[in-house]
C-alpha positions in Angstrom: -25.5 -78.6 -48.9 -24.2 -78.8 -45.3 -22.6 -80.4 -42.8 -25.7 -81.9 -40.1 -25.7 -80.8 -36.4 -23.0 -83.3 -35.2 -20.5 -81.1 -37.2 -21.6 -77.9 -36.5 -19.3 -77.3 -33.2 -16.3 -78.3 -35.6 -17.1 -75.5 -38.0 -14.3 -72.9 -37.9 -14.4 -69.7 -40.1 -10.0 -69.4 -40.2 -9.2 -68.4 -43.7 -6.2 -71.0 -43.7 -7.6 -74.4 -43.4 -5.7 -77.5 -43.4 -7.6 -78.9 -46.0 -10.4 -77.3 -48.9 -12.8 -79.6 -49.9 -15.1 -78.1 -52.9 -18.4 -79.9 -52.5 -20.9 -80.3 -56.0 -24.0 -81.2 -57.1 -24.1 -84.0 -60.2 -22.5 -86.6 -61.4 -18.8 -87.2 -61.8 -17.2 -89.1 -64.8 -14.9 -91.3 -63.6 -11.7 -91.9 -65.9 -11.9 -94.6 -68.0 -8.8 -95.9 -67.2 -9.0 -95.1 -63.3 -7.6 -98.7 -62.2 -10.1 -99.6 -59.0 -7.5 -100.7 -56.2 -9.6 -101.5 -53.1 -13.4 -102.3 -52.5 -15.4 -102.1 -49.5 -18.9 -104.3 -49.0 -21.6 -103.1 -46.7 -21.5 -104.7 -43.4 -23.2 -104.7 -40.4 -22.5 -105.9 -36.6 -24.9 -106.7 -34.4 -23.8 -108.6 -30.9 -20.3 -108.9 -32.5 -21.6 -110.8 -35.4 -20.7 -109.4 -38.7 -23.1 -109.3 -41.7 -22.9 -108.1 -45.4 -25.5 -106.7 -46.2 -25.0 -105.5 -49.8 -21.7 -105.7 -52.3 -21.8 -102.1 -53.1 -20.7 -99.4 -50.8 -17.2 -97.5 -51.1 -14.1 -98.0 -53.4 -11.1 -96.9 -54.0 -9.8 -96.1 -57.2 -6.7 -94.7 -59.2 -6.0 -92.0 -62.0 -2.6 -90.5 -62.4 -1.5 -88.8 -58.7 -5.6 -88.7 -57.9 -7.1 -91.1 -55.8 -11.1 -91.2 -56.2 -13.5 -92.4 -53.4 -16.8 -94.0 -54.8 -19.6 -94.4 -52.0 -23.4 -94.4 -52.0 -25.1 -93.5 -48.6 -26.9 -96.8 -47.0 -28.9 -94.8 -44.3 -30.3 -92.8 -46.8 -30.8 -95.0 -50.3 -29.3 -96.3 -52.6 -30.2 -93.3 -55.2 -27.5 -91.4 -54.2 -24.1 -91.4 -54.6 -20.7 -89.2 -54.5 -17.3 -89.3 -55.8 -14.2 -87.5 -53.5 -11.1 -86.4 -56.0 -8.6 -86.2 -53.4 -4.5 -87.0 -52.9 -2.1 -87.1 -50.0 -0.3 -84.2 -51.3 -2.8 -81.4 -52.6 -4.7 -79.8 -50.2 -7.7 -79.3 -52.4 -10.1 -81.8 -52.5 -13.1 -81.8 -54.5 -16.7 -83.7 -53.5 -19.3 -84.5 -56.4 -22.5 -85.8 -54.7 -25.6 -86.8 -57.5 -28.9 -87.9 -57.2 -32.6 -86.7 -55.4 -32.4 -85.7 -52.0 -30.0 -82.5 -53.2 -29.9 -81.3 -49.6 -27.6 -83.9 -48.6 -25.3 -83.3 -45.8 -21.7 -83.8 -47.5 -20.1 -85.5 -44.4 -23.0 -87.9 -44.4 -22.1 -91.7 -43.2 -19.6 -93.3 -44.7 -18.1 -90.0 -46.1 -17.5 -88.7 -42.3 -15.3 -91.6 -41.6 -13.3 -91.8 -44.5 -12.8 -87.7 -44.8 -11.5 -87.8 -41.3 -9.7 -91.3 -41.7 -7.8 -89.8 -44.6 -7.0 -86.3 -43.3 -5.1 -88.2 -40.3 -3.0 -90.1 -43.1 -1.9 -86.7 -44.3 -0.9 -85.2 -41.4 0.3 -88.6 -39.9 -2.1 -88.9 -36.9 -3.5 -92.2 -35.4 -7.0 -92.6 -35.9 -8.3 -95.5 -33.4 -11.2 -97.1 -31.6 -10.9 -96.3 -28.0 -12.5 -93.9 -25.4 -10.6 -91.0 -23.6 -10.8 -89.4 -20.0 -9.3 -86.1 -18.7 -8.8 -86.8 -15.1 -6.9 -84.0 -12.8 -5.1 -83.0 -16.3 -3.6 -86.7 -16.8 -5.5 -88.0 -20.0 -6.2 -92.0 -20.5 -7.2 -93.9 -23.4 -9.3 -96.8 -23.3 -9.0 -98.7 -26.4 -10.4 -101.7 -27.6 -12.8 -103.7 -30.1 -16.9 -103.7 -29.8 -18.1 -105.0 -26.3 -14.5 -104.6 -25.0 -15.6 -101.6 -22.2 -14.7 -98.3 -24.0 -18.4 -96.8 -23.2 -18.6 -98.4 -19.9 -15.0 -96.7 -19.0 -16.0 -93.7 -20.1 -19.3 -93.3 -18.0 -17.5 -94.9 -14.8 -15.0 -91.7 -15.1 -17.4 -89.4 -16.3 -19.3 -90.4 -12.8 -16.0 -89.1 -11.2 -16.5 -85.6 -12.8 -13.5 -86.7 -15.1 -14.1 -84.9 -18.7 -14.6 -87.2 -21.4 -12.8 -86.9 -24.5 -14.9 -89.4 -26.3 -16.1 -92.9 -25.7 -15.5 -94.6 -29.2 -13.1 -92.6 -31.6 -10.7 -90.5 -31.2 -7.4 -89.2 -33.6 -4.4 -89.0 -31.2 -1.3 -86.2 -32.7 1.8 -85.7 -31.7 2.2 -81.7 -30.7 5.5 -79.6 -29.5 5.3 -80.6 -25.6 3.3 -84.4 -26.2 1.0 -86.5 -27.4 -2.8 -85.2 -27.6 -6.2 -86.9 -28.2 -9.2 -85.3 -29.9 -12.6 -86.3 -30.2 -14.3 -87.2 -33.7 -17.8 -85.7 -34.7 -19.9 -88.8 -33.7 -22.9 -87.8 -31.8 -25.1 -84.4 -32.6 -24.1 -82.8 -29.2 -20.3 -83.5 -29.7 -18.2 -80.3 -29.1 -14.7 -79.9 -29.7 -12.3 -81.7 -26.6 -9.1 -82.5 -27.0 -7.0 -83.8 -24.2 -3.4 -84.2 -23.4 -2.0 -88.2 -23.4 -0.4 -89.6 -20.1 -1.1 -93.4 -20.5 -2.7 -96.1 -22.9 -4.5 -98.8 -21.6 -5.9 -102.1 -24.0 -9.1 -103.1 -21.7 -10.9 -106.1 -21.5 -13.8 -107.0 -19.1 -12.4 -109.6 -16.1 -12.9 -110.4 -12.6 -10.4 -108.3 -11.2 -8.3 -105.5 -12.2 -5.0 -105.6 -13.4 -2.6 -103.9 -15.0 -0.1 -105.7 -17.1 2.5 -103.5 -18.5 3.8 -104.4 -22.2 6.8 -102.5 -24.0 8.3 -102.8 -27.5 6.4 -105.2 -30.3 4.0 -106.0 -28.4 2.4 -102.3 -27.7 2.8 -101.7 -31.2 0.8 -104.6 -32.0 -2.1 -104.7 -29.3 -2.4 -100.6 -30.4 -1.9 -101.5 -34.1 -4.7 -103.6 -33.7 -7.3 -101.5 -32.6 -6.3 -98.6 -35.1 -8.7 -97.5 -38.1 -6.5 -98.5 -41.2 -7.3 -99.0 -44.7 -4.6 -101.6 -45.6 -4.2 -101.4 -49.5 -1.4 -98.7 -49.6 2.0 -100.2 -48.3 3.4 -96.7 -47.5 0.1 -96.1 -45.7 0.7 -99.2 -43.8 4.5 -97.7 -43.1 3.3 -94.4 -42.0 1.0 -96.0 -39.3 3.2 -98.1 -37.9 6.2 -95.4 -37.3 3.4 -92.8 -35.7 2.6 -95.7 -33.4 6.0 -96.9 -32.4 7.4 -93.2 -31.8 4.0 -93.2 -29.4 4.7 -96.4 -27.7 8.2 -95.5 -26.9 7.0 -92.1 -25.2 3.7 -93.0 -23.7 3.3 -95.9 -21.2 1.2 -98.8 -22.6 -0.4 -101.8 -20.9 -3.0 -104.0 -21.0 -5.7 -103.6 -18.2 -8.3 -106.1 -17.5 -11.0 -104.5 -15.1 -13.8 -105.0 -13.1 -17.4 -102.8 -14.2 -17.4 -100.6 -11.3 -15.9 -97.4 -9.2 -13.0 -99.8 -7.9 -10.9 -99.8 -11.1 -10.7 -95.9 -11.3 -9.2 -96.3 -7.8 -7.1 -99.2 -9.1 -5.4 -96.6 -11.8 -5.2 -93.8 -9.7 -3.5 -95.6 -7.1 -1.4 -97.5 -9.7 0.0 -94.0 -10.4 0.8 -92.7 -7.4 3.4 -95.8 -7.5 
C-alpha cells in the first residue's frame, strides 16, 4: 500500500516524524466492549443541497485510552473497509485496511480528512475551510462555506501573480514569530506551501466591497464557524475554541463582502496601506 499522487510532494524521509502510522492488511477485531461514541452518515452536496446517501460510513468508537475509527471507502465500494487505532497522546497509530482491492492507497477519501483532522487536534492547530494568498509576503485567508468565494478569491489573486496557498483547506499553526497557514493534500499536483498569516477575512459574494471589521466573540464565532470540528469530545470542543481566540486577539479579523473581479484586490491593498 501507498499514499496516491496528491500525497507524494508531502512525503518526507526525516527519521523523527510527528506521528507513525503502521498501516496492515486484514481485518481488525474490534473490542467487544469498545462503546461506539459518534457516527457519521454518507452525505453528499450538490448546489448546496445536502443528501444522505447511505447510513454507513465512519464512526467513532472507544476502548480503554484507544479511540478506533471505522470507515469504508465510498468512491471505491463498499467491500472495503479499515479501522485506525489511534489516541491524542501516543504517537503511534496503527491502520488495519481489509478487503479486495489490496493496493489501496491508505490515505484514501475519508481517511485523508480525518488523519489530518486529528493530527491538528494533537498538536492544537486549526483546521478550516478557507482559501489562502501570499501577496508581497502579507498572507490572507479567505474563509467561508460552499459557494461563498474561496475559489473565486483565490484565482482573482493568483491572476495578480500572488502565490496561492490553497483555495479550499488549509491547517493554520501558531509558530515562534506568528501565525502560519499550510496547504492540505487535496488535488494530485498539490506541493507543499505554507504561508505566513497577516489578516482573516469571512467573504461573502455582494455588490460592493466592504470591509467590516469584527473583534472579540464575534471573530471567534464567524471563524469558529467555518472550522473542521468533530463535536463529540467536550475537551476537543475546548481546545478549538482557545487556539481560535489566542488567533483572533493577534490577527485582524473582518468580514468582507466583495465584488467578483480585479477591484476588490485593490480594495484590500488599499485598505492596508490605511
Amino acid at each position: 500500500m501507498f499514499p496516491s499522487e496528491r500525497f507524494h510532494s508531502f512525503i518526507v524521509s526525516e527519521a523523527n516524524q510527528d506521528i507513525l502510522i503502521r498501516v496492515h492488511s486484514g481485518k481488525f477485531n474490534m473490542p467487544l466492549d469498545a462503546k461506539m461514541i459518534f457516527d457519521a452518515p454518507y452525505v453528499e452536496e450538490t448546489n448546496g443541497i445536502r443528501l444522505k446517501k447511505n447510513d454507513e460510513f465512519w464512526s467513532i468508537l472507544k476502548h480503554g485510552d484507544h479511540l478506533f475509527i471505522k470507515t469504508i471507502f465510498p468512491h471505491t465500494g463498499h467491500e472495503k473497509q479499515a479501522v485506525l487505532r489511534f489516541s491524542f497522546t501516543g504517537r503511534e497509530w496503527d491502520l488495519w485496511i481489509n478487503g479486495k482491492g489490496m493496493k489501496t492507497n491508505p490515505m484514501e477519501y475519508p481517511l485523508d480528512g480525518l488523519i489530518l483532522y486529528y493530527l491538528s487536534v494533537v498538536f492544537g492547530d486549526i483546521m478550516i475551510h478557507a482559501s489562502g494568498v501570499n501577496h508581497a509576503g502579507r498572507g490572507y485567508l479567505f474563509s467561508g462555506v460552499s459557494g461563498k468565494g474561496k475559489t473565486t478569491m483565490a484565482k482573482l489573486w493568483d491572476k495578480q501573480g500572488a502565490k496561492i496557498v490553497h483555495d479550499d483547506r488549509l491547517i493554520l499553526r501558531k509558530g515562534e514569530k506568528g501565525y502560519y497557514m499550510f496547504n492540505t493534500p487535496v488535488y494530485d499536483n498539490d506541493k507543499p506551501i505554507e504561508s505566513r498569516l497577516d489578516r482573516i477575512f469571512i467573504i461573502e459574494h455582494g455588490t460592493r466591497n466592504e470591509i467590516i471589521p469584527v473583534r472579540g466573540a464575534e471573530s471567534i464565532s464567524l471563524i469558529m464557524a467555518n472550522c473542521i470540528q468533530h463535536n463529540w469530545n467536550p475537551e476537543i470542543v475546548a481546545g478549538l475554541l482557545d487556539s481560535v481566540s489566542q488567533m483572533s486577539e493577534s490577527i485582524p479579523v473582518a468580514k468582507l463582502f466583495f465584488r467578483s473581479d480585479k477591484s476588490i484586490i485593490d480594495f484590500i491593498l488599499e485598505n492596508e496601506r490605511r
